[in-house]
VOMI-555839 format. One record per residue (C-alpha): x, y, z; residue in one letter; residue number from 1. Coordinates in steps of 0.5 Angstrom, whole numbers, plus 500, padded with zeros to 3 digits. Example, Ala and Ser with C-alpha at 12.3 -4.5 7.8 and 13.67 -1.06 7.14 Angstrom:
<rs>
<r><x>525</x><y>491</y><z>516</z><resn>a</resn><resi>1</resi></r>
<r><x>527</x><y>498</y><z>514</z><resn>s</resn><resi>2</resi></r>
</rs>
This chain:
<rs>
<r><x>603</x><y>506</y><z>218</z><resn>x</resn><resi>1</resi></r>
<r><x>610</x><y>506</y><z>219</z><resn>x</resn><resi>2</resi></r>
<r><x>615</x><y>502</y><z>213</z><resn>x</resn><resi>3</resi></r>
<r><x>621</x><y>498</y><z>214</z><resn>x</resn><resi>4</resi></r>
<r><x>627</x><y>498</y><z>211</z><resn>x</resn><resi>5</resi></r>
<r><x>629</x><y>491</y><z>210</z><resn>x</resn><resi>6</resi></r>
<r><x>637</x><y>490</y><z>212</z><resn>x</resn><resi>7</resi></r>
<r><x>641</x><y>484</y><z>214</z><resn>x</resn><resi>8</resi></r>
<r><x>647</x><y>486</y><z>219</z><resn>x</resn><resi>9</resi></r>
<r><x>653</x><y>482</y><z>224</z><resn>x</resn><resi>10</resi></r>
<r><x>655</x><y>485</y><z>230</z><resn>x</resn><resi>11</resi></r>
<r><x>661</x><y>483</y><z>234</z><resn>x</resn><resi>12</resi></r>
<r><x>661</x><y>483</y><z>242</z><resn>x</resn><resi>13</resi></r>
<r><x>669</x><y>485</y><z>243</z><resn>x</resn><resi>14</resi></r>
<r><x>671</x><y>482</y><z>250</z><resn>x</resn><resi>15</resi></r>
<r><x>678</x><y>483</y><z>253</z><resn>x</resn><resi>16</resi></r>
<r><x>682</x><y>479</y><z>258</z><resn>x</resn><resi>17</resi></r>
<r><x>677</x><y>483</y><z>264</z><resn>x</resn><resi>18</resi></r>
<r><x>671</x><y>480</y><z>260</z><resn>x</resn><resi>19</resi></r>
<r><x>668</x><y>487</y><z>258</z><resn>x</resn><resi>20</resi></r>
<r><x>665</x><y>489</y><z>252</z><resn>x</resn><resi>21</resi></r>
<r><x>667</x><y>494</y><z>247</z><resn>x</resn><resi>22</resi></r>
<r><x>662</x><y>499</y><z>246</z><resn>x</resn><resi>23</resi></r>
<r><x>660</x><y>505</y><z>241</z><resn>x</resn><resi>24</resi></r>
<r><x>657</x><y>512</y><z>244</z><resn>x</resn><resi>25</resi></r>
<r><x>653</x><y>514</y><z>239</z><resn>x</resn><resi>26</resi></r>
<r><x>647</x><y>518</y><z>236</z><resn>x</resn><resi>27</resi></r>
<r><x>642</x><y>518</y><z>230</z><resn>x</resn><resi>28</resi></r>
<r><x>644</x><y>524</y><z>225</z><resn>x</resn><resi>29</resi></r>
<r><x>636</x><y>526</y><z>225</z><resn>x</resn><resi>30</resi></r>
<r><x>635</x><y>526</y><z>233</z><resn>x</resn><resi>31</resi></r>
<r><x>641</x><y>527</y><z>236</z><resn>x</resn><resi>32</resi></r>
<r><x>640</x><y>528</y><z>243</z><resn>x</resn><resi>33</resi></r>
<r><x>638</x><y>520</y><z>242</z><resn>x</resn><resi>34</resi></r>
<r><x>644</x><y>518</y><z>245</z><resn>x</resn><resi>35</resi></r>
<r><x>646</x><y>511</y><z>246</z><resn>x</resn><resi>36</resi></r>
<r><x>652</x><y>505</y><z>246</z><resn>x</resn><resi>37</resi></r>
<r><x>651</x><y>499</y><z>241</z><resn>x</resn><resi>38</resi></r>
<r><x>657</x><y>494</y><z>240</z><resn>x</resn><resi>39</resi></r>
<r><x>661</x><y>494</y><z>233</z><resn>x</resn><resi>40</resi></r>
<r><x>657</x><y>492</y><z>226</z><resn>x</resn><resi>41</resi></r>
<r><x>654</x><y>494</y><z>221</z><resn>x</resn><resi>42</resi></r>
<r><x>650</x><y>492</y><z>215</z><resn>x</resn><resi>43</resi></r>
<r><x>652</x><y>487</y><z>210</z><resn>x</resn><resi>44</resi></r>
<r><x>654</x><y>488</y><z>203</z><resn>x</resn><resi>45</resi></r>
<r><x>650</x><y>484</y><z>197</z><resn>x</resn><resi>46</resi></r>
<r><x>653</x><y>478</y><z>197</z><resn>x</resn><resi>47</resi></r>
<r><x>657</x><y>478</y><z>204</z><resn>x</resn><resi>48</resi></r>
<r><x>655</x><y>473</y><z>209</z><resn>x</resn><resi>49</resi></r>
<r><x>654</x><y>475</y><z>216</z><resn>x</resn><resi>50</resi></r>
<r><x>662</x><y>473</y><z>219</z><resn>x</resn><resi>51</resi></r>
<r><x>665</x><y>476</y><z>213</z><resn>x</resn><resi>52</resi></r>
<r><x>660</x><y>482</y><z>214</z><resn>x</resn><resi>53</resi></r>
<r><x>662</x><y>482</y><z>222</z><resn>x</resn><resi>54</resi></r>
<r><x>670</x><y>481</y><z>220</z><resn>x</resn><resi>55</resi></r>
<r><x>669</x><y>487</y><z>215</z><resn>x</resn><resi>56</resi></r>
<r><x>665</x><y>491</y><z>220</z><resn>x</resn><resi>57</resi></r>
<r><x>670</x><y>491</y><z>226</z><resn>x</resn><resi>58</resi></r>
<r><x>676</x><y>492</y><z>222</z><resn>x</resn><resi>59</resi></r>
<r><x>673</x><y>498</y><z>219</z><resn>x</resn><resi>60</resi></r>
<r><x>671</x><y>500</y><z>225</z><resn>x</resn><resi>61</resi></r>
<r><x>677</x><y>498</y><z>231</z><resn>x</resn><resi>62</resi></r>
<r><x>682</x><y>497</y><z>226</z><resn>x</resn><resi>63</resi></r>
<r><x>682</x><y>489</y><z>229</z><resn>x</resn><resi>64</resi></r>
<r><x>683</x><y>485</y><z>223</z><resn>x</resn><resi>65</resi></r>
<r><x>680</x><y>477</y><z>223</z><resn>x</resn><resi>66</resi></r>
<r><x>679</x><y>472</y><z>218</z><resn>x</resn><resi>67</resi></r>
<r><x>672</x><y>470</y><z>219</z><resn>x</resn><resi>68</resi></r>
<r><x>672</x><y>464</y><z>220</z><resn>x</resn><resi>69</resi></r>
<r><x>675</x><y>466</y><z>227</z><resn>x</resn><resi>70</resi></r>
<r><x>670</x><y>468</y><z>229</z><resn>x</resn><resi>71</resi></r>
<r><x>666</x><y>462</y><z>230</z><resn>x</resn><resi>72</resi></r>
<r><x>659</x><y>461</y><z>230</z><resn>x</resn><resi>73</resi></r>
<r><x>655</x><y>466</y><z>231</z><resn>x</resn><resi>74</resi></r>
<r><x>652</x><y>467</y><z>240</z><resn>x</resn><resi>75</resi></r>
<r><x>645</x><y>469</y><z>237</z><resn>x</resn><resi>76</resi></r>
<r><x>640</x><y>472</y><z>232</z><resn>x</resn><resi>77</resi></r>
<r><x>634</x><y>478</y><z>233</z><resn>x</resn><resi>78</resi></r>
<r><x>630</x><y>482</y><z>229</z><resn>x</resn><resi>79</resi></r>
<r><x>630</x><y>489</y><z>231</z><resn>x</resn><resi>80</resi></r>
<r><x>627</x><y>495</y><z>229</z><resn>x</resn><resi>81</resi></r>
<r><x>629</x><y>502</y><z>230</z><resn>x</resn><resi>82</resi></r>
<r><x>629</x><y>509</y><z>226</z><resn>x</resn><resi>83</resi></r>
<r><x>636</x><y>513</y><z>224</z><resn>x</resn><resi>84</resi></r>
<r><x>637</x><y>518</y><z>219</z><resn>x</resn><resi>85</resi></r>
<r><x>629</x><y>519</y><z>218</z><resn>x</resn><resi>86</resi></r>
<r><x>629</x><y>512</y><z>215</z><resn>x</resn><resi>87</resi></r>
<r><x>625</x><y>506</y><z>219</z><resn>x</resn><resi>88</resi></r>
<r><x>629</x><y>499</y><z>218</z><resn>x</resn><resi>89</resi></r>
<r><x>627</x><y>492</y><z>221</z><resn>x</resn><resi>90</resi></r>
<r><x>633</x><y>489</y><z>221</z><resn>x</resn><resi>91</resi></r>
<r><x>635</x><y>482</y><z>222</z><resn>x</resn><resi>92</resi></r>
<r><x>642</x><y>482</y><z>225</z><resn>x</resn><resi>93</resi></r>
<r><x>646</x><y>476</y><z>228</z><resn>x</resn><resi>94</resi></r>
<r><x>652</x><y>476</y><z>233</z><resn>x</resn><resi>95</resi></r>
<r><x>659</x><y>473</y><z>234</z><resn>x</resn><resi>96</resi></r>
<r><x>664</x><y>473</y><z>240</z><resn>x</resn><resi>97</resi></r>
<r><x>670</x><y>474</y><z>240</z><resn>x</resn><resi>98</resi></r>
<r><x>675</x><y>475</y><z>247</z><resn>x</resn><resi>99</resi></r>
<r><x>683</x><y>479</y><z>245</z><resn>x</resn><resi>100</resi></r>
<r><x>688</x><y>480</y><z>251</z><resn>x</resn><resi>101</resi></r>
<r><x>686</x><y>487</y><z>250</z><resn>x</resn><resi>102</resi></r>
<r><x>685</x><y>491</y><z>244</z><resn>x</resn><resi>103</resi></r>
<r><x>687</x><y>499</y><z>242</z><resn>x</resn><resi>104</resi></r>
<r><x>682</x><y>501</y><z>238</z><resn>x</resn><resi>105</resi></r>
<r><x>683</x><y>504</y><z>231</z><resn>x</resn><resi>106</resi></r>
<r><x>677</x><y>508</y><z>229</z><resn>x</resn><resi>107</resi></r>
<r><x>681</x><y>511</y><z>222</z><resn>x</resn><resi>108</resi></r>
<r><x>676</x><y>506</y><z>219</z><resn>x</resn><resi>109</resi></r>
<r><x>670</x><y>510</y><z>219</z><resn>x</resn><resi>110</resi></r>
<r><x>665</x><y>511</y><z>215</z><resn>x</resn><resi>111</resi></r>
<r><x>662</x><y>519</y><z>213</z><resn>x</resn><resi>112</resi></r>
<r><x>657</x><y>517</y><z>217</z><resn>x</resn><resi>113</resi></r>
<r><x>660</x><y>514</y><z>223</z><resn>x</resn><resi>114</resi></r>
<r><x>666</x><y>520</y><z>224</z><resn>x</resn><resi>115</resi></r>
<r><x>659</x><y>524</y><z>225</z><resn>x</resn><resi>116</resi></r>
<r><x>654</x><y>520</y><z>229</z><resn>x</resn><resi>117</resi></r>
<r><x>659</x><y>515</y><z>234</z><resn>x</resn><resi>118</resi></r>
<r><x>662</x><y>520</y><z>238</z><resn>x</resn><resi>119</resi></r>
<r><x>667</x><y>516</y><z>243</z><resn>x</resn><resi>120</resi></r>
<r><x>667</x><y>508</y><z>246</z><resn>x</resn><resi>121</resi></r>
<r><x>669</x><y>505</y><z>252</z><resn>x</resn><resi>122</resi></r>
<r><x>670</x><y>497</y><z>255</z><resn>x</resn><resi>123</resi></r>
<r><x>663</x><y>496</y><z>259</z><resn>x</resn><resi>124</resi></r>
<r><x>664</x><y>490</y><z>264</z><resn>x</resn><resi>125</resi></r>
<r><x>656</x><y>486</y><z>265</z><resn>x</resn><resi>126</resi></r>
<r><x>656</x><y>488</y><z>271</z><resn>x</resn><resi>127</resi></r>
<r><x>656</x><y>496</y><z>270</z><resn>x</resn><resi>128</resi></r>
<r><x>651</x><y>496</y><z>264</z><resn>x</resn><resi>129</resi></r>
<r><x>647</x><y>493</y><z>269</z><resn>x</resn><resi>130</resi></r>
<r><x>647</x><y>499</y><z>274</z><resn>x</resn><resi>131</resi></r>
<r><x>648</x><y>504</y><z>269</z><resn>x</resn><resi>132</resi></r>
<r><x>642</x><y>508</y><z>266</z><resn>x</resn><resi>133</resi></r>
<r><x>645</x><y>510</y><z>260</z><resn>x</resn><resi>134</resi></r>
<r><x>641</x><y>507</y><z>254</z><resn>x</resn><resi>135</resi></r>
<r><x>645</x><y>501</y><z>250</z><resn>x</resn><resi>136</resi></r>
<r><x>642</x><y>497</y><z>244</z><resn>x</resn><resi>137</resi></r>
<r><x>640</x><y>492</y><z>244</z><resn>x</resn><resi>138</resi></r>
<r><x>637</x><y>493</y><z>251</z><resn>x</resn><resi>139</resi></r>
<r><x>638</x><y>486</y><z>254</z><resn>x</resn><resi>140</resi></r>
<r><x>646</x><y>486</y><z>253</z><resn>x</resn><resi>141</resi></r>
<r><x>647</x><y>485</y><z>260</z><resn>x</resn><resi>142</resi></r>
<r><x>644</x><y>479</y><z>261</z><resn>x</resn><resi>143</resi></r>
<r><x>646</x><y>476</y><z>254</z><resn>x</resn><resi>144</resi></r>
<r><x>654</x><y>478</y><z>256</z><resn>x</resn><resi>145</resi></r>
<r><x>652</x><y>475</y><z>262</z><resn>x</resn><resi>146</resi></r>
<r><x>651</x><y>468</y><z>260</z><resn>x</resn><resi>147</resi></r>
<r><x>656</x><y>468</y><z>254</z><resn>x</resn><resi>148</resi></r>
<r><x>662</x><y>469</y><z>259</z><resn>x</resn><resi>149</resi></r>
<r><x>658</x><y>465</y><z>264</z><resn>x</resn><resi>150</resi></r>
<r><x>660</x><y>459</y><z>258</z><resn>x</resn><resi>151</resi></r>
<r><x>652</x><y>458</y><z>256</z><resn>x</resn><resi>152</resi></r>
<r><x>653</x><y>460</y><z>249</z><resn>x</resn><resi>153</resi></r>
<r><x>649</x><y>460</y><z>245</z><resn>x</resn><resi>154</resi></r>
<r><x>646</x><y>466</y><z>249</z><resn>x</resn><resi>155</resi></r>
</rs>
């Protein structure tokens, strides 16, 4: 029986002026040939609301600082479960959007854990995350990016 570790968490699609999104290349600690791409974010602090957590997190991890109101409303919520470092988590995670002209990202912000398993980043259009084969999370981001630039938030 596997046993989940509950966490909360915000995470933020960083769109440009090209509508593409930002995204980490990443890697589990305890498997790291499991090599995927995931949106800045991360586990909120006792206390700390999902956009003070989201605001907090893309600050630290692309150096872009925010009020969290700025944020707006978060785009959608999920409930996710996934395995890092060896500890299984349930995680409940909700999403903002937020569009820059175009942004130079500043990783100095990382963590122990980050600077050991993010391992590069890049700005992905909904297009090419539809054609590639490389695995991203979470697995409908295509069609979720989609929709919020199509204006059909929330997505």
């Amino acid at each position: 029986m596997t046993v989940y570790t509950p966490r909360r968490a915000a995470r933020v699609l960083l769109v440009d002026a090209s509508d593409r999104v930002l995204l980490f290349e990443g890697s589990d600690p305890a498997r790291p040939d499991h090599r995927y791409w995931f949106t800045p974010g991360g586990g909120l602090d006792p206390g700390e609301s999902p956009a003070e957590g989201a605001a907090r997190e893309l600050a630290e991890e692309t150096g872009l600082r925010l009020a969290p109101a700025e944020l707006g409303a978060p785009v959608w919520a999920e409930t996710v479960e996934f395995p890092f470092d060896g500890v299984w988590y349930r995680q409940e995670q909700e999403f903002f959007l937020f569009r820059v002209p175009t942004w130079a990202v500043d990783t100095a912000g990382f963590d122990e854990v980050e600077q050991v398993s993010v391992h590069g980043h890049r700005w992905w259009s909904a297009g090419e995350l539809a054609a590639t084969t490389e695995r991203y999370y979470p697995p409908d981001l295509a069609d979720r990016l989609a929709r919020a630039l199509a204006g059909g938030v929330p997505c």
